[in-house]
C-alpha positions in Angstrom: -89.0 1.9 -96.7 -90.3 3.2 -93.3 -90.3 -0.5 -91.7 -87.0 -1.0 -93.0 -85.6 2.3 -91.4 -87.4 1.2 -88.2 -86.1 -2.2 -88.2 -82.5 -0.5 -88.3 -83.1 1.7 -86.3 -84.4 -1.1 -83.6 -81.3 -3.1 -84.5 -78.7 -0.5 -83.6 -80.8 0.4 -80.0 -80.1 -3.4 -79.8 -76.7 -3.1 -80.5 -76.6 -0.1 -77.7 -77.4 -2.3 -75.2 -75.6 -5.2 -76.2 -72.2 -3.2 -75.8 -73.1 -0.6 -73.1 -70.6 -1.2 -70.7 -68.1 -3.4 -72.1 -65.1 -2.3 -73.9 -63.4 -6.3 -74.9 -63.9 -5.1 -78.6 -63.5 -8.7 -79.6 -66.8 -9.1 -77.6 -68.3 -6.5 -78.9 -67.6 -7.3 -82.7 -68.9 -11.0 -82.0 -72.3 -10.3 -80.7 -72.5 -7.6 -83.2 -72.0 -9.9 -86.3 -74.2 -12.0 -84.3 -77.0 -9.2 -84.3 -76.9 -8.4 -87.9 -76.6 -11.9 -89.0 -80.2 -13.1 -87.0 -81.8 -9.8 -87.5 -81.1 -8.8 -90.7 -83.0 -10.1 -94.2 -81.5 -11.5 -97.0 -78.2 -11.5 -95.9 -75.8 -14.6 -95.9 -73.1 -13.6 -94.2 -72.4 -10.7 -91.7 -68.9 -10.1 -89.8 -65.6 -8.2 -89.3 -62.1 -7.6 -90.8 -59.5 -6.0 -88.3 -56.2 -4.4 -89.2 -53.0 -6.2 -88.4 -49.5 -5.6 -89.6 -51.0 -3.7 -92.8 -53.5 -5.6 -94.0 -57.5 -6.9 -92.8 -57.6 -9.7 -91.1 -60.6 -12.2 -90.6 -62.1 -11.3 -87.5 -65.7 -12.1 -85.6 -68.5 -13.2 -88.5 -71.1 -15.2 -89.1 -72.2 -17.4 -92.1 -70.0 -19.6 -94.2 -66.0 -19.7 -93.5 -64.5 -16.9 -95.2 -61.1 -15.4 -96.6 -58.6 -15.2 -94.3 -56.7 -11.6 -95.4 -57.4 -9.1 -97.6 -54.5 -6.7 -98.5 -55.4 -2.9 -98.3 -57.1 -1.8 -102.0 -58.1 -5.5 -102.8 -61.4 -6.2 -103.4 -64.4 -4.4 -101.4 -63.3 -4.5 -98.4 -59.7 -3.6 -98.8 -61.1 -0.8 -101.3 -63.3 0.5 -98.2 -59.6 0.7 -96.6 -57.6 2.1 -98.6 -60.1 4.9 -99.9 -61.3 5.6 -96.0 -65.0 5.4 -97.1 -68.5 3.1 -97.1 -68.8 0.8 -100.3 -72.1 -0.2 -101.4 -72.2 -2.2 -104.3 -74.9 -3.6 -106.2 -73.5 -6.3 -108.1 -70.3 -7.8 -107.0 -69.6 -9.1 -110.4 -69.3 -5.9 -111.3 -66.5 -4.9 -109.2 -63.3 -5.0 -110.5 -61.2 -7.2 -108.2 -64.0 -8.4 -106.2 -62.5 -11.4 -104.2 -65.1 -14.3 -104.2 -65.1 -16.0 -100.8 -69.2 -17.1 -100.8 -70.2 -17.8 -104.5 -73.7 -17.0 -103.4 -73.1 -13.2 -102.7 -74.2 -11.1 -105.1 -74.2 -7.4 -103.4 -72.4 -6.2 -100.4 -71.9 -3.4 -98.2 -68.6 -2.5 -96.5 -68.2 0.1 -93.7 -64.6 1.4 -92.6 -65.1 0.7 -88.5 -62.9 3.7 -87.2 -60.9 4.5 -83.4 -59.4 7.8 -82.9 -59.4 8.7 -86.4 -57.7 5.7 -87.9 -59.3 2.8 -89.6 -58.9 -0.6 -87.0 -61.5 -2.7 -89.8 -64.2 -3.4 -91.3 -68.2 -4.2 -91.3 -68.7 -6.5 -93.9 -72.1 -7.7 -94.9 -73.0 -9.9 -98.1 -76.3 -10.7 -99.5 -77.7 -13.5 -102.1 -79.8 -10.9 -104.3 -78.2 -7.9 -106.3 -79.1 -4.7 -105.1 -80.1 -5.8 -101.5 -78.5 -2.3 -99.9 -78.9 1.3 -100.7 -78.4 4.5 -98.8 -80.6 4.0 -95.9 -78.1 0.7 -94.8 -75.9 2.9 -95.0 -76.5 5.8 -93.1 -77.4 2.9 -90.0 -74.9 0.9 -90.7 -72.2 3.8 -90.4 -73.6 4.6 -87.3 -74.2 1.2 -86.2 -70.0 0.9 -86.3 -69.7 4.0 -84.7 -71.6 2.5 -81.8 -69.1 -0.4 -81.4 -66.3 2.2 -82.0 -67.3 4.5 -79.2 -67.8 1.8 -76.6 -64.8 -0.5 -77.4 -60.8 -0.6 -77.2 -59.2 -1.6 -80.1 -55.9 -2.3 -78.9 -53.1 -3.8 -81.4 -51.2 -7.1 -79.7 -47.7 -6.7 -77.9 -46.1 -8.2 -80.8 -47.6 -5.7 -83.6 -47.1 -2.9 -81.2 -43.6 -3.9 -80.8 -43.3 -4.1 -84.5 -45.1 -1.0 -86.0 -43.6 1.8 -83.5 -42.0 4.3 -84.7 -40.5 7.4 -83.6 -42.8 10.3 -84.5 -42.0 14.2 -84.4 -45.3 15.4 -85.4 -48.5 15.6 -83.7 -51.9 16.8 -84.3 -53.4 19.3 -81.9 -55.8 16.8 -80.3 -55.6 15.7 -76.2 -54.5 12.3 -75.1 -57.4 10.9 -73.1 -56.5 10.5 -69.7 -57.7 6.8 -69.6 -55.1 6.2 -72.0 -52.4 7.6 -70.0 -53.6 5.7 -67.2 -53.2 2.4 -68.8 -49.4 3.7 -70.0 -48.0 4.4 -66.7 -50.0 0.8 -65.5 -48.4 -0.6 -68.0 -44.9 1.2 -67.2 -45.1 -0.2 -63.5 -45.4 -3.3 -64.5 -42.1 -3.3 -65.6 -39.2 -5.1 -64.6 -37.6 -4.2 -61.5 -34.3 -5.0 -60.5 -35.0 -6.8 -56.5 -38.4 -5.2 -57.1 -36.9 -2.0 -55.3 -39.6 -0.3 -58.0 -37.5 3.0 -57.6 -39.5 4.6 -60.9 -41.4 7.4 -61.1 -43.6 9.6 -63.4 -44.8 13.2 -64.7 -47.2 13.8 -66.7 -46.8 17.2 -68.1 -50.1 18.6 -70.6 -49.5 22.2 -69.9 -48.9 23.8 -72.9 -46.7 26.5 -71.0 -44.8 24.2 -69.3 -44.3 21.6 -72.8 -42.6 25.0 -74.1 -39.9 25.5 -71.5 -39.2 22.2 -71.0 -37.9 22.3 -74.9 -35.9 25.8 -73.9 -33.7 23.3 -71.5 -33.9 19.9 -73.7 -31.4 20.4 -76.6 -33.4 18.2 -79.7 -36.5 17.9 -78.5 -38.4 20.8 -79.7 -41.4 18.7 -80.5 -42.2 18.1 -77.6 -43.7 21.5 -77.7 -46.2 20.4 -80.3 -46.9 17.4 -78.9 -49.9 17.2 -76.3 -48.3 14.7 -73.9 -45.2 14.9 -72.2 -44.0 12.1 -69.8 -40.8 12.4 -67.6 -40.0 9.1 -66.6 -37.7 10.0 -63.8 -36.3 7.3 -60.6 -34.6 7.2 -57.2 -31.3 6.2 -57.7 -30.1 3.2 -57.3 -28.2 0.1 -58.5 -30.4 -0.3 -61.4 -32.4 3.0 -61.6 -31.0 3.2 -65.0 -32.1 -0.4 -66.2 -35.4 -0.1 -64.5 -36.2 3.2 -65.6 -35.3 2.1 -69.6 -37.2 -0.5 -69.4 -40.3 1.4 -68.0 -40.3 3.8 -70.9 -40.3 1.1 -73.2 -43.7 0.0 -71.8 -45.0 3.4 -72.3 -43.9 3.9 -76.5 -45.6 0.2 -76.8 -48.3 0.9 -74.6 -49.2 3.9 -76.7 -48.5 2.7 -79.8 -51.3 -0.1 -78.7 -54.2 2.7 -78.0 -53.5 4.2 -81.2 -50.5 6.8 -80.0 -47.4 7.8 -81.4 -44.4 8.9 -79.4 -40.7 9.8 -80.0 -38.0 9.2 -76.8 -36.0 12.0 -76.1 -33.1 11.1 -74.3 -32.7 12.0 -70.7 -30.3 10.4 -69.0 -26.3 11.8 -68.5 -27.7 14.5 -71.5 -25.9 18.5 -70.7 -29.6 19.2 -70.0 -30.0 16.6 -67.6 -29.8 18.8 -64.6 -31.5 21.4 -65.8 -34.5 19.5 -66.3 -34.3 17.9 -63.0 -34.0 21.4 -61.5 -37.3 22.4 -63.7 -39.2 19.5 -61.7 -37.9 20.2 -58.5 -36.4 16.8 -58.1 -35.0 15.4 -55.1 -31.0 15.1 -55.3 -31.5 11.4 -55.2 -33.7 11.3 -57.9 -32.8 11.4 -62.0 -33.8 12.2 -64.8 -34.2 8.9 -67.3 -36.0 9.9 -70.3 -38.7 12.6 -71.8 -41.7 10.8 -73.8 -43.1 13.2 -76.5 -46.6 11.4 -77.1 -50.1 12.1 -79.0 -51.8 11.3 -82.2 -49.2 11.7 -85.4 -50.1 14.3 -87.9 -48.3 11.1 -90.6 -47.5 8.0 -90.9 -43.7 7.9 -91.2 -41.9 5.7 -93.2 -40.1 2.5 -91.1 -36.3 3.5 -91.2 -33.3 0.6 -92.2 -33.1 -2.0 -89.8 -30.6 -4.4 -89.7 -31.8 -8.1 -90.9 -31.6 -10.9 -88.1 -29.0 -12.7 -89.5 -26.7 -9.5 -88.6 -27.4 -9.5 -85.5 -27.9 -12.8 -84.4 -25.5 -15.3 -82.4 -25.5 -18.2 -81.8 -23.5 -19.8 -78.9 -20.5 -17.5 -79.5 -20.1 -14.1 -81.0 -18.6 -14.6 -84.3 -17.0 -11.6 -86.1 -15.9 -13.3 -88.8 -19.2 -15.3 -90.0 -21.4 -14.6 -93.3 -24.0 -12.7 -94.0 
């Protein structure tokens, strides 16, 4: 028992140095399965599941091809999900649902891999023999994800940013890192920009005093208070100040929904409070007001609201009032 806690313990030192440094968490998942997979005994297939759109999602593994997706509370892995804790299970035969992707597994050990508090995937490890892991894989294979957790970004794609956003009025008391505001406004500059005049501007507003009063001036957006983060996203005017500046925020709600953010867009723009919030933050007169980001880590997971279906809203050619649905 000793030599196996020292071989895990050597295994995650390895793991240390594999990752130090690099935060491409696809990287990082793919010499990890590589690590367990070589270095590990009796085991026939090592790897990762990620999270996409709501369910796991085959990610970096080694050992034979496996299932593609799991839904959340299916089989060991989506169990491990859905119940936000380590499985290790002795038998897999004797696991109700167990989905058989390897007929020669016969135990396995899943470990929920976690960043900022949400669950992005899984560990998954099978073994040929029953019983092959126990309490000791566990406690170092918990901390071996934690390793890859602390030293990677696990950003969602563009797509499933654009996709899962939603507006969110609710935040726990936790600070946005200031990398991650970073990588918001770089991704805000980016933006569009009408002749590339690049009129847009930003403030970043965490003072908790300052959060308060700025809800005193902005009718309906009282959370703003609660939340950690608050980002005027404010422009020179110009031509297209107001197009530019629309389309900045909208890289900032993606970008945080990306890192694992949630935000809500409180209108700015021609609002009563407009120019009181401009006089708040001493803006130049040729400057404006386009929008107020509330943005931190949601206290729930709100439910998607009604969207109309694509064939509503799509033309082609022509606008047709009077087609089908």
């Amino acid at each position: 028992m000793e030599d196996k806690e020292k071989k895990l313990r050597q295994i995650n030192q390895q793991l240390k140095a594999l990752v130090s440094g690099e935060d491409d968490y696809l990287a990082n998942l793919s010499n990890a399965a590589a690590l367990l997979y070589n270095e590990l005994e009796k085991v026939n297939w090592a790897g990762f599941y990620l999270m996409k759109e709501g369910e796991l999602v085959l990610g970096p593994f080694q050992g034979l091809p496996a299932c593609i997706r799991i839904k959340v509370g299916n089989g060991v892995c989506g169990s491990a999900v859905e119940d936000e804790k380590t499985y290790v299970v002795e038998d897999v035969h004797q696991f109700e649902g167990h989905i058989a992707c390897d007929s020669a597994s016969e135990s396995e050990i899943v470990v929920p891999l976690y960043a900022d508090e949400r669950i992005v995937g899984v560990l998954d490890i099978d073994s040929p023999i029953k019983e092959r892991f126990d309490d000791i894989d566990k406690k170092y294979l918990e901390e071996f994800a934690k390793i890859i957790s602390k030293e990677s970004k696990f950003q969602m794609d563009a797509l499933e940013s654009l996709k899962s956003r939603r507006s969110v009025r609710s935040f726990k008391d936790k600070k946005v890192e200031d990398e991650k505001i970073i990588e918001m406004i770089d991704a805000a500059r980016l933006a569009p920009s009408g002749k590339n005049i690049q009129p847009v501007e930003y403030l970043i507003i965490q003072d908790e005093k300052k959060r308060k009063e700025i809800t005193e001036i902005a009718s309906g957006g009282d959370f703003i208070a609660e939340a950690p983060l608050c980002i005027a996203v404010i422009s020179k005017k110009c031509e297209h100040d107001i197009e530019d500046g629309s389309a900045a925020t909208e890289n900032i709600l993606i970008s945080a929904k990306a890192q694992g953010l949630d935000s809500c867009w409180v209108a700015g723009y021609k609002k009563d409070y407009s120019s009181g919030i401009e006089e708040y933050f001493s803006l130049p007169e040729d400057y404006r007001l386009i929008s107020l980001l509330a943005i931190g880590y949601s206290n729930k997971d709100p439910e998607p609201p009604a969207k109309k279906s694509i064939e509503e809203v799509i033309h082609y050619e022509n606008f047709d009032l009077e087609r089908e649905v």
